[in-house]
C-alpha positions in Angstrom: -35.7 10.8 59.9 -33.1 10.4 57.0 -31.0 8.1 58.7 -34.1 5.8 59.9 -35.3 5.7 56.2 -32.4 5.0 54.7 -31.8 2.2 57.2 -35.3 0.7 56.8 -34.5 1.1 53.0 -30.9 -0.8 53.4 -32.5 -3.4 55.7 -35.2 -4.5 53.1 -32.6 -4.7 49.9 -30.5 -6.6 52.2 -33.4 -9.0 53.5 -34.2 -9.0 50.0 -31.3 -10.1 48.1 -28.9 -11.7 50.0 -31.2 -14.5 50.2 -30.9 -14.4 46.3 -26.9 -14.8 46.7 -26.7 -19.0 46.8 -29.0 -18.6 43.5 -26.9 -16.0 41.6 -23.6 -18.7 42.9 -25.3 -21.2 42.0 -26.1 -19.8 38.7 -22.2 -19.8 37.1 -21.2 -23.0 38.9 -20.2 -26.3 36.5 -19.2 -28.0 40.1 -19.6 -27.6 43.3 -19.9 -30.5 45.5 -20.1 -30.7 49.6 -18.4 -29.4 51.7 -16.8 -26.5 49.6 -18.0 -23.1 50.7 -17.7 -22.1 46.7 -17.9 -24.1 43.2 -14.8 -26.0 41.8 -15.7 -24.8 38.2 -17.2 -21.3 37.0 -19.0 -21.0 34.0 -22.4 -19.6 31.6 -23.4 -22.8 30.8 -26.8 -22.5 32.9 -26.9 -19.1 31.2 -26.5 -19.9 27.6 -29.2 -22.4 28.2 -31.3 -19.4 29.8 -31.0 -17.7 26.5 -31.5 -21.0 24.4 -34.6 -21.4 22.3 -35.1 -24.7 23.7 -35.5 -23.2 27.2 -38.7 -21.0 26.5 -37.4 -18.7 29.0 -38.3 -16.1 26.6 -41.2 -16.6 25.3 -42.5 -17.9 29.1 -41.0 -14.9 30.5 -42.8 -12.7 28.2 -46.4 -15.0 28.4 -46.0 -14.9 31.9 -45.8 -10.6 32.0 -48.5 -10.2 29.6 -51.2 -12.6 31.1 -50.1 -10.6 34.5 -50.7 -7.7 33.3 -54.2 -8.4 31.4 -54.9 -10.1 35.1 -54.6 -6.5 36.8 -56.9 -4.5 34.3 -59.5 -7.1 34.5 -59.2 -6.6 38.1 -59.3 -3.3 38.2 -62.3 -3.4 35.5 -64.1 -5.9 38.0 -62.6 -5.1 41.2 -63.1 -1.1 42.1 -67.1 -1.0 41.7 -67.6 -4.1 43.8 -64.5 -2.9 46.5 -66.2 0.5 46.3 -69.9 -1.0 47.3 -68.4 -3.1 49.7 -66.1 -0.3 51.3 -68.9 2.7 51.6 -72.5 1.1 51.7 -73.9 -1.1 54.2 -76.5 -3.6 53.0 -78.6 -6.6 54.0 -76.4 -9.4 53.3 -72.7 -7.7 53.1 -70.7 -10.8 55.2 -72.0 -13.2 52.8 -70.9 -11.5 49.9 -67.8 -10.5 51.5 -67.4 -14.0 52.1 -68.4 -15.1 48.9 -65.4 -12.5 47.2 -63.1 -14.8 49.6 -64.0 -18.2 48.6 -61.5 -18.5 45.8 -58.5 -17.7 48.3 -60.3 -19.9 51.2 -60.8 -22.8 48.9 -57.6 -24.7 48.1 -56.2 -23.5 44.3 -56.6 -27.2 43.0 -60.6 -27.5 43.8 -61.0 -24.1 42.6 -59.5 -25.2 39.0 -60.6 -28.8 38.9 -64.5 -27.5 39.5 -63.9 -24.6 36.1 -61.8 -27.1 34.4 -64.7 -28.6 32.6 -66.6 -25.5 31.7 -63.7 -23.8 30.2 -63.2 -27.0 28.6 -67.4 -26.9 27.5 -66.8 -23.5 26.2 -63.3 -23.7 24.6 -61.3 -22.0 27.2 -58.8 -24.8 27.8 -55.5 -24.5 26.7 -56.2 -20.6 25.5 -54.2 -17.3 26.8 -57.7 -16.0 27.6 -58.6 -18.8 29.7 -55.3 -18.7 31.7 -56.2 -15.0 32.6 -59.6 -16.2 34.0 -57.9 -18.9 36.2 -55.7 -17.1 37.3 -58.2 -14.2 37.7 -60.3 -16.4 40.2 -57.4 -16.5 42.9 -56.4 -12.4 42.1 -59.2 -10.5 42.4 -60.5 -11.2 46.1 -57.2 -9.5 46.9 -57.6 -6.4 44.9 -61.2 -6.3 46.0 -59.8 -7.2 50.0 -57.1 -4.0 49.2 -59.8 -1.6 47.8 -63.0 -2.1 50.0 -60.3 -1.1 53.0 -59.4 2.0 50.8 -62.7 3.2 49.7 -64.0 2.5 54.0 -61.5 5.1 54.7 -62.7 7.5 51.5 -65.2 10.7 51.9 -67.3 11.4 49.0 -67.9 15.2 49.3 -65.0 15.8 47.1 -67.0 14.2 44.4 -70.1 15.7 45.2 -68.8 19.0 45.5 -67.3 18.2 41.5 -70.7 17.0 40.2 -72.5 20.1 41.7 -69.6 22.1 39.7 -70.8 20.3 36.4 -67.9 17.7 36.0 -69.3 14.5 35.0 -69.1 10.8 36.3 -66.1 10.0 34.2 -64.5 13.5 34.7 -65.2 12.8 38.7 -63.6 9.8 38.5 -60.5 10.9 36.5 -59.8 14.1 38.5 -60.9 13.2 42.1 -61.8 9.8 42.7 -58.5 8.3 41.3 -56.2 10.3 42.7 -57.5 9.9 46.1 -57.4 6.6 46.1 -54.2 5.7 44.2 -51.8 4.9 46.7 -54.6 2.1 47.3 -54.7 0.8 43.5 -51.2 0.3 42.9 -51.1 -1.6 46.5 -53.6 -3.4 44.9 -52.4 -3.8 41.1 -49.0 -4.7 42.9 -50.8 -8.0 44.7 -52.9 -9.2 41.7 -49.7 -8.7 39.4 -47.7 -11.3 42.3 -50.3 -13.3 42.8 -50.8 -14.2 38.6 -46.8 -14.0 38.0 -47.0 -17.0 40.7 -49.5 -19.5 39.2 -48.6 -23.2 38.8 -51.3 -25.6 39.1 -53.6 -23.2 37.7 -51.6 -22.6 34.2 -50.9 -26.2 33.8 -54.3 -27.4 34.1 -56.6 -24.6 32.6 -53.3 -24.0 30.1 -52.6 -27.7 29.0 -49.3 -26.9 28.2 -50.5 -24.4 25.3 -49.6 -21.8 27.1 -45.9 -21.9 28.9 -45.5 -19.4 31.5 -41.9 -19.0 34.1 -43.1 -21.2 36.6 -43.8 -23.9 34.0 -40.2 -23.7 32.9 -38.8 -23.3 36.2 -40.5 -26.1 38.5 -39.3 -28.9 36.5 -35.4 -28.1 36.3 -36.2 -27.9 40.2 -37.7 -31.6 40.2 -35.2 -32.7 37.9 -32.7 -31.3 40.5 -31.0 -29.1 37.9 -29.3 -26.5 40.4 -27.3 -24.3 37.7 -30.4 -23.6 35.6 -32.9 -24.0 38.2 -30.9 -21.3 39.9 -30.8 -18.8 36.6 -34.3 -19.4 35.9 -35.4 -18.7 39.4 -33.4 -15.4 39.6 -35.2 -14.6 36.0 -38.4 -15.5 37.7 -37.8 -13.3 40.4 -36.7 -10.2 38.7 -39.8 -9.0 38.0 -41.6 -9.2 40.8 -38.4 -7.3 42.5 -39.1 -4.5 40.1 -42.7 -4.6 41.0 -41.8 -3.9 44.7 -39.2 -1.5 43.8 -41.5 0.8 41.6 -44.4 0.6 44.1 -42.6 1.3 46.5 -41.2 4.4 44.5 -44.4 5.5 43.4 -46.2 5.2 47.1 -43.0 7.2 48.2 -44.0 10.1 45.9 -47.1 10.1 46.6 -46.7 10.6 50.1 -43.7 13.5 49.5 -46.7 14.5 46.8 -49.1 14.9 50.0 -47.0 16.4 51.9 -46.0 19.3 50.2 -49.4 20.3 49.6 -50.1 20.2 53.3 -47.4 22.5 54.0 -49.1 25.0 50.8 
């Protein structure tokens, strides 16, 4: 069982990164034309531009984390009591709200933001952090609610019951019982709404008017422009995170289930 894990472990980094080689090449090359396997010329310049002020890798970098991470809680805020009805109750009416929860991923991204555009605009939303973290809240949350309802069909109740008719109260119940058994679930969840903000284009430039500067706003043009050297160290900046996201919930999900399994064998 070792061996298997540790080769579906290797296989993943490996599927993972090598990809990622041509960009981290690409990233010190000064030259390298067709048909040379490697670059003429090494050097930092696409790095020292990384780290120059005029780049607003920085301070996109760092807009881009926090509006990511304000797009999970507000997820989680909205997300767990609808994913909880939805998962547990049956209702008159439940396809069409299921399908309603969908419409911002069924709908093309562009509709969706031309048809808030002007309300956000109405109500001075436009070109503001918090209006960026409703846009790109609109696209997120159908998959943490899509993640939890499937979590919470799966979930019993009589734990929480059983608390309540010890005296624990609804907050208590929740802290104690309801979260951990369904946390494996909400970082699965939190790890999708954190991908799907970080990946925002369209949405930011429209809604954010170019107030707000987040990675993909910084990287998409030195694409365009057909800048490979900084295209390249921005990209592998822009995808370090979301790396580390995989890697620490995929850590966490792994402890949980050892977690689990040890108390089964108590």
């Amino acid at each position: 069982m070792k061996l298997v894990r540790w080769l579906t472990i290797t296989g993943i980094v490996l599927g993972g990164l090598l990809p990622l080689a041509p960009q981290v090449i690409w990233s010190f090359s000064e030259q390298w034309f067709f048909p040379s396997l490697l670059p003429q010329a090494w050097g930092l310049r696409a790095w020292g531009y990384l780290l120059s002020p005029s780049s607003r890798v920085v301070e996109a970098l760092l807009t881009s984390v926090a509006v990511a991470v304000v797009v999970v809680g507000l997820a989680a805020m909205l997300g767990l009591p609808a994913a909880r009805v939805l998962g547990l109750y049956e209702f008159r009416g439940k396809r069409i709200v299921e399908w309603l929860v969908l419409a911002p991923v069924l709908v093309p991204g562009l509709v969706v933001v031309m048809g808030i555009h002007i309300y956000f605009i109405r109500y001075g939303l436009a070109d503001t952090f918090a209006g960026v973290v409703l846009a790109h809240l609109a696209p997120a949350l159908p998959y943490f609610i899509l993640v939890m309802a499937g979590v919470f069909a799966n979930y019993a109740t009589e734990l929480e019951e059983t608390a309540r008719t010890l005296g624990a109260g609804p907050l208590r119940t929740f802290w104690h019982v309801t979260l951990p058994a369904i946390l494996p679930g909400l970082v699965v969840a939190a790890m999708f709404t954190f991908l799907v903000s970080w990946s925002q284009y369209i949405t930011t430039v429209l809604i954010g008017g170019g107030a707000i500067v987040t990675l993909p706003m910084v990287l998409f043009p030195l694409v365009s422009a057909a800048n490979h050297a900084n295209a390249a160290a921005v990209s592998i900046v822009f995808i370090a995170p979301t790396i580390l996201v995989l890697f620490l919930t995929a850590r966490a999900l792994g402890n949980r289930v050892d977690l689990l399994g040890g108390l089964g064998r108590i």
